[in-house]
C-alpha positions in Angstrom: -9.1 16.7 -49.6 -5.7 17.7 -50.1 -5.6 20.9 -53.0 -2.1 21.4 -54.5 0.1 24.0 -52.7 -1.6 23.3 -49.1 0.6 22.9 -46.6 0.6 19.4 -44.6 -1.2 20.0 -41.3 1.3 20.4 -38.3 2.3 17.1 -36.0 0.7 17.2 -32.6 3.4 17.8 -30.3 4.1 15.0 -28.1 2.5 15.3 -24.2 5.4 16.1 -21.6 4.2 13.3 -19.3 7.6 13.8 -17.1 6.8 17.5 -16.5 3.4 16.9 -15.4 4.4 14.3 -12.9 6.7 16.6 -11.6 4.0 19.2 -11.7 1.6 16.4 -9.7 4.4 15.8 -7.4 5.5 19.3 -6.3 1.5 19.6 -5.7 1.4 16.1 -3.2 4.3 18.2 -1.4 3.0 21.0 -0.9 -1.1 20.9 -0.8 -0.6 18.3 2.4 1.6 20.4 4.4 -0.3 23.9 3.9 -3.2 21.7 5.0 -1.3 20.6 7.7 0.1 23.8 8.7 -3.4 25.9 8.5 -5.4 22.9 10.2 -7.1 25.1 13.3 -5.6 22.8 16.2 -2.3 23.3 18.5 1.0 22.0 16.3 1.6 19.6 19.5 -1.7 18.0 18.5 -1.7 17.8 15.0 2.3 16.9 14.9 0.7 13.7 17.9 -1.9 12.6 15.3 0.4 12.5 12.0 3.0 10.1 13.7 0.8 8.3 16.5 1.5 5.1 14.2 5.0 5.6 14.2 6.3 5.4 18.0 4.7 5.1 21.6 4.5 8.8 22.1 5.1 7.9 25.9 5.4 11.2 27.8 8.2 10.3 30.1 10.3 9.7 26.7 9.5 12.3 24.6 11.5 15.6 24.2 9.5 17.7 26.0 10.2 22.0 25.0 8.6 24.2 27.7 4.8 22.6 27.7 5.1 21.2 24.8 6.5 17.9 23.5 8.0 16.3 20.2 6.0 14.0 18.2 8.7 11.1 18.1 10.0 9.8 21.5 14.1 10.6 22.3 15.0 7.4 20.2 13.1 7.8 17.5 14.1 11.8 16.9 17.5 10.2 16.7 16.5 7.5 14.0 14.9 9.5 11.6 16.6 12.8 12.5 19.6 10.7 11.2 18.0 9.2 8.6 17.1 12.9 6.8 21.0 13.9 7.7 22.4 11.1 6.0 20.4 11.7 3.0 21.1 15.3 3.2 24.8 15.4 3.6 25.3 12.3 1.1 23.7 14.2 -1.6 25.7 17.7 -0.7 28.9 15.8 -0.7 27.8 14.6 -4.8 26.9 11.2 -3.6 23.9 10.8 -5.9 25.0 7.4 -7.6 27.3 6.0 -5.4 26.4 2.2 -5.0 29.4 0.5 -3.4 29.6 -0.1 -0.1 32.3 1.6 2.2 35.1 -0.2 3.5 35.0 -3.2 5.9 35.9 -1.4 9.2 33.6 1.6 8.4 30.8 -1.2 7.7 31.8 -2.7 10.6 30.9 0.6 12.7 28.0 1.0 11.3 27.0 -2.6 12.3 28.0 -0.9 15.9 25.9 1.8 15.4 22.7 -0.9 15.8 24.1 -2.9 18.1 24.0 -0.2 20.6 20.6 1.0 19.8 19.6 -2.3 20.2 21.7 -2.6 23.9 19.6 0.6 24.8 16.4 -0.7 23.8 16.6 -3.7 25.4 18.0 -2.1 28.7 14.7 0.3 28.7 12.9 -2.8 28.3 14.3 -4.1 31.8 13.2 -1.1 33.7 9.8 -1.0 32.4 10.2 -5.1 33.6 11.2 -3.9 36.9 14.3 -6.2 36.4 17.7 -5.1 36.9 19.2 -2.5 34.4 22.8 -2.4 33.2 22.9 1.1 33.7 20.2 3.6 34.1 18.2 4.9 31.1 17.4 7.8 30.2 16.5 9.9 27.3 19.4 11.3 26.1 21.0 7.8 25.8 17.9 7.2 23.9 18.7 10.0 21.4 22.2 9.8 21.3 22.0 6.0 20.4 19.0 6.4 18.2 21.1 9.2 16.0 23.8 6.2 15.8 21.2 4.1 14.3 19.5 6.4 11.8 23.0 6.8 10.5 22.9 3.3 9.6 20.0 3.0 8.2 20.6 6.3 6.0 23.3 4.8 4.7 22.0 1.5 4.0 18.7 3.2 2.5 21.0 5.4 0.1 22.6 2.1 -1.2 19.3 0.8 -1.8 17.9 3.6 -3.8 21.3 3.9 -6.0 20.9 0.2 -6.7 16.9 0.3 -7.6 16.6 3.9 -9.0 19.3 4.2 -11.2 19.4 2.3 -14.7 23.1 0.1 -14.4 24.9 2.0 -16.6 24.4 5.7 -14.4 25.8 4.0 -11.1 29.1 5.5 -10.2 30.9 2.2 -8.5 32.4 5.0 -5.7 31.9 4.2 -2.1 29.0 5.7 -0.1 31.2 7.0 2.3 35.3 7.5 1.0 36.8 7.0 5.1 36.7 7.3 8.3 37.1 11.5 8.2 33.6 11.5 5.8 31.8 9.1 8.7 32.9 11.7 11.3 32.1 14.7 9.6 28.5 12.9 9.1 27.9 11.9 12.7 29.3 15.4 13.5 25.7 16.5 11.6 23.9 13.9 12.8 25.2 15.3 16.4 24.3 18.8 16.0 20.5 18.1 15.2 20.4 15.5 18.2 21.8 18.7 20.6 19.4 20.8 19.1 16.3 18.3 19.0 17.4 18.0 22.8 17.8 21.3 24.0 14.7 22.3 25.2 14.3 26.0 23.8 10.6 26.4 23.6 11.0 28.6 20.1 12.6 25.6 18.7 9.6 23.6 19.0 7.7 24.5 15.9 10.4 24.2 13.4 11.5 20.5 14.9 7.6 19.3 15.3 7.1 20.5 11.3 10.7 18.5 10.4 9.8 15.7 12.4 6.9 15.6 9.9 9.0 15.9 6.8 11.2 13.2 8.0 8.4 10.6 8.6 7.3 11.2 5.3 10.6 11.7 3.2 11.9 8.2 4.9 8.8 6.6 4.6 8.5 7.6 0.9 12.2 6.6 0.0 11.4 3.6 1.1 8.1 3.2 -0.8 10.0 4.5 -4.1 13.0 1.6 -3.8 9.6 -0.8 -4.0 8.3 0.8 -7.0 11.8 0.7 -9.0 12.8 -2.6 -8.0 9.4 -3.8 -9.3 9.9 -1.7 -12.3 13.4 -3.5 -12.7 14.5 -0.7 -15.6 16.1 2.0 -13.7 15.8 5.7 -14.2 18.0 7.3 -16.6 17.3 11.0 -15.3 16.1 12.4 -12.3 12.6 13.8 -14.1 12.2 9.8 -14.6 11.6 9.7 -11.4 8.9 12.1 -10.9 5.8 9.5 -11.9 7.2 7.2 -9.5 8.0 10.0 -6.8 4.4 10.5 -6.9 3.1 6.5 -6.6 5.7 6.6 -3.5 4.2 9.8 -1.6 0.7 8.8 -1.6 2.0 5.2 -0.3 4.0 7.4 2.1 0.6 9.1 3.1 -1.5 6.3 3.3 1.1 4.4 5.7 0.9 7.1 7.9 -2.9 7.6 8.2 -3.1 4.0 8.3 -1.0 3.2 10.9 -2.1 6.3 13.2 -5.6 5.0 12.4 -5.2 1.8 13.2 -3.6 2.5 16.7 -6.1 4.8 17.9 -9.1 2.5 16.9 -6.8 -0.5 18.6 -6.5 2.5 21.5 -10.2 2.8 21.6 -11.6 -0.4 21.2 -9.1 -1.4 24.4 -9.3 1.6 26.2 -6.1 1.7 26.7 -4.2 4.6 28.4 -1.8 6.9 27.1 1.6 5.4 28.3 3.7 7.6 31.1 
């Protein structure tokens, strides 16, 4: 019972539920990758088993660095090595809620962009046919094309995100990309990690297996967060908003990975299939 001159007990102060999630979602970076990294097995292996759901792995297209190869196949380094540049250089140049798209002709190349990745595929697909190629394959066609492509999709998975992420009235109606001198200077990035990813310097190796890692799981878990916020519908109006749902995305991110590497290798075993040259 309340006695006169008592002072009112003190308010419970209100749970930061945004700083723990961000707390919870540095952890789900971090814990996974020292695990990774500390795992007592070769990086070639390890790096093999993360992404075996995510490419063929087919030695005779791989990026190969004294003995020891790159996860992803040529094409594939160039997809999602673009992919991570596009995000990277998009956010450095302030691009954070830019949701229109660029202008027709720089659309247009873009649409190139896949076109030719899809001209390559399909003329890698002949030669494994044993039927006539247009020209002849090889990997660095493969990676040069694939870079091309990743491009596009960074782009077109930037729009996405502005459009799902960010609550309506934080969208900056700017284009993604303001000409054709910002589309150079970002396949001129895009470039520079394809030369490098297809170099060949055996001390490059680690450092490109680990990113190759980070960039199967950053595009896979942009991806999984456009899901989440377009099912939310509300839009974020602050990046620490986006914490709780950065976490939901990174374990989906996690669990697509081990489930597609899992499923392949039981698919692998149950048909005994060899590992393709």
């Amino acid at each position: 019972m309340k006695t006169a001159g008592q002072a009112p007990p003190e308010a419970a102060e209100p749970i930061d539920a945004s700083g723990i999630a961000v707390v919870v979602f540095l952890a789900l970076v971090a814990l996974p990758m020292v695990l990774f990294l500390w795992a007592p097995w070769p990086l070639e292996t390890k790096a093999l088993a993360v992404l075996h759901g995510l490419g063929a792995q087919r030695s005779s297209r791989s990026l190969w660095f004294g003995r020891d190869r790159l996860p992803l196949g040529a094409r594939m380094t160039g997809v999602y090595g673009g992919v991570l540049v596009t995000q990277l250089y998009l956010l450095a140049r302030g691009r954070l809620r830019a949701v229109r798209l660029p202008s027709l002709a720089i659309v247009a190349a873009l649409g190139v962009f896949v076109a030719l990745v899809a001209v390559d595929g399909l003329n890698s697909l002949a030669q494994d046919l044993g039927r006539p190629t247009a020209y002849p394959p090889s990997n660095a066609l493969r990676l040069a094309t694939g870079g091309l492509a990743g491009t596009t999709l960074g782009v077109a998975l930037w729009l996405l995100l502005g459009r799902a992420i960010w609550a309506p009235a934080l969208r900056r109606r700017t284009p993604v990309l303001h000409g054709w001198w910002d589309l150079l200077s970002l396949l001129g990035a895009v470039a520079a990690l394809c030369l490098v990813a297809g170099c060949g310097w055996s001390p490059l190796f680690a450092p490109l297996a680990v990113l190759q890692v980070v960039e199967a799981v950053l595009a896979l878990g942009l991806v999984c967060l456009a899901v989440i916020e377009v099912g939310r519908g509300s839009g974020a109006c602050g990046v620490r908003e986006l914490a709780g749902p950065a976490c939901g995305a990174l374990l989906a991110a996690y669990l697509a990975l081990l489930g597609s590497a899992s499923l392949r290798a039981f698919l692998e075993a149950g048909l005994r299939l060899k590992e393709l040259s």
